[in-house]
C-alpha positions as CSV (number, residue, x, y, z in Angstrom):
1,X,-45.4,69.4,13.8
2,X,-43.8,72.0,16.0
3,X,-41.0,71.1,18.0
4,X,-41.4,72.3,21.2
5,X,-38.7,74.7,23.2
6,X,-39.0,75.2,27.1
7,X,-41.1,78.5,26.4
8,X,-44.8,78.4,26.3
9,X,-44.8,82.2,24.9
10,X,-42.4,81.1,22.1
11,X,-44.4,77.7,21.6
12,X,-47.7,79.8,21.2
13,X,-45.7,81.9,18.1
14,X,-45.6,78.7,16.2
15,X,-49.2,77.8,16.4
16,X,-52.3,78.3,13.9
17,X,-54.3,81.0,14.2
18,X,-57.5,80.6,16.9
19,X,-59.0,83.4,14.9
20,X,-62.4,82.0,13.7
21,X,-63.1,79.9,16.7
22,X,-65.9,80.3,19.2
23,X,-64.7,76.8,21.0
24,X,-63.5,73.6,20.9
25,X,-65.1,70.6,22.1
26,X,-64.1,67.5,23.5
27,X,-66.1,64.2,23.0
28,X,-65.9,61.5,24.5
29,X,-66.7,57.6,23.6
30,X,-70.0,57.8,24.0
31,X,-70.7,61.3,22.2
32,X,-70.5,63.2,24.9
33,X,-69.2,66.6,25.3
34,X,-67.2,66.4,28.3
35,X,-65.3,69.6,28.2
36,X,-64.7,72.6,26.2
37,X,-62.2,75.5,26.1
38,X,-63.9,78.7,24.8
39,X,-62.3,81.3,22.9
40,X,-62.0,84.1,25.5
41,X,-58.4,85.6,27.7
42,X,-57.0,83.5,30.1
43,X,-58.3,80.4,27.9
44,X,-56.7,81.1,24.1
45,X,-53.3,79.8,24.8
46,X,-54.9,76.7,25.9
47,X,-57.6,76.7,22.5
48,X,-54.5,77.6,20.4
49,X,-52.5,74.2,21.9
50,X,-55.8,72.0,21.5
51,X,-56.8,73.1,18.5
52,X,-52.8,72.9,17.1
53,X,-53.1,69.0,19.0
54,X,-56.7,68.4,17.0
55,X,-54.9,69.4,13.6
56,X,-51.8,67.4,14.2
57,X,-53.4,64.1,16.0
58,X,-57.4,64.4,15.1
59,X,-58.0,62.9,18.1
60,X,-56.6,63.3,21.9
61,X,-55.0,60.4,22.9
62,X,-52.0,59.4,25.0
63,X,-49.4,60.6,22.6
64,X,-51.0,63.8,21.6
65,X,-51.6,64.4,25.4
66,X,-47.4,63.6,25.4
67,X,-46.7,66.3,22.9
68,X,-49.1,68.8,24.4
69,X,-47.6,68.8,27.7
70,X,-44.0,69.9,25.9
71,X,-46.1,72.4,24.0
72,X,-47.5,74.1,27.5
73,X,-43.5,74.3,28.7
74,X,-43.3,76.2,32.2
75,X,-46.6,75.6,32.3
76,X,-46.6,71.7,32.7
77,X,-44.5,72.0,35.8
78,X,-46.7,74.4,37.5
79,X,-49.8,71.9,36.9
80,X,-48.2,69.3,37.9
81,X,-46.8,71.1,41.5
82,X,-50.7,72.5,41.7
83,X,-53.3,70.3,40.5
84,X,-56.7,72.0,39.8
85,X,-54.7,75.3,39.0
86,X,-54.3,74.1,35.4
87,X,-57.6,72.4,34.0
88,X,-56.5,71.7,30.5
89,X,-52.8,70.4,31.4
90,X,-54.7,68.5,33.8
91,X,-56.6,66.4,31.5
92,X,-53.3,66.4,29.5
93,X,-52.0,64.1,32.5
94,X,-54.7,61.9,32.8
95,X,-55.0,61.4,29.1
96,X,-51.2,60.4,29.3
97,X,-51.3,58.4,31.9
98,X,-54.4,55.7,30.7
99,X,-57.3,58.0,30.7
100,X,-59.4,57.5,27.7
101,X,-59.3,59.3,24.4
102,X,-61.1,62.0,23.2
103,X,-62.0,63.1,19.9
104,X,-62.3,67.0,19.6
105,X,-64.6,69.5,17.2
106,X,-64.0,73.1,16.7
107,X,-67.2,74.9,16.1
108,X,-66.8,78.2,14.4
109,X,-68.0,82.2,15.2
């Protein structure tokens, strides 16, 4: 597990490879897929913190969603001033604050 300094750019150097991936999916209780973040620019940062949250946790739960928030840095505070603005912080919040688990798959290229 990473630890975390207040730079998302220097947080991304420490993460796995997304090389490989198309997407990731999340799922929730019921086997739904109730969001995905594909592999494609202005998404990867968020596929390479996911994925990094799927390997460490295996699932997304409150405490993942805790360490995922310090992963995104700058960019935590800047969801949290504009909701909407930040999808996948977003459901970092609500997944920290009560919201329901989710499980996550990667499916490959």
């Amino acid at each position: 597990m990473i630890q975390p300094v207040s730079s998302f750019k220097e947080n991304l150097q420490n993460l796995p490879s997304i090389d490989g991936i198309e997407r990731l999916e999340m799922v929730d209780a019921a086997g739904d897929v109730v969001a995905s973040i594909e592999n494609q620019p202005g998404k990867q940062g968020s596929l390479a913190v996911y994925q990094y949250l799927f390997a460490t946790y295996g699932v997304l739960n409150a405490e993942a969603a805790t360490h995922g928030l310090a992963v995104f840095a700058e960019h935590t505070e800047d969801a949290r001033n504009r909701p909407g603005a930040h999808p996948n912080i977003d459901r970092l919040f609500e997944i920290q604050g009560g919201g329901a688990s989710l499980t996550m798959r990667l499916i490959g290229q």
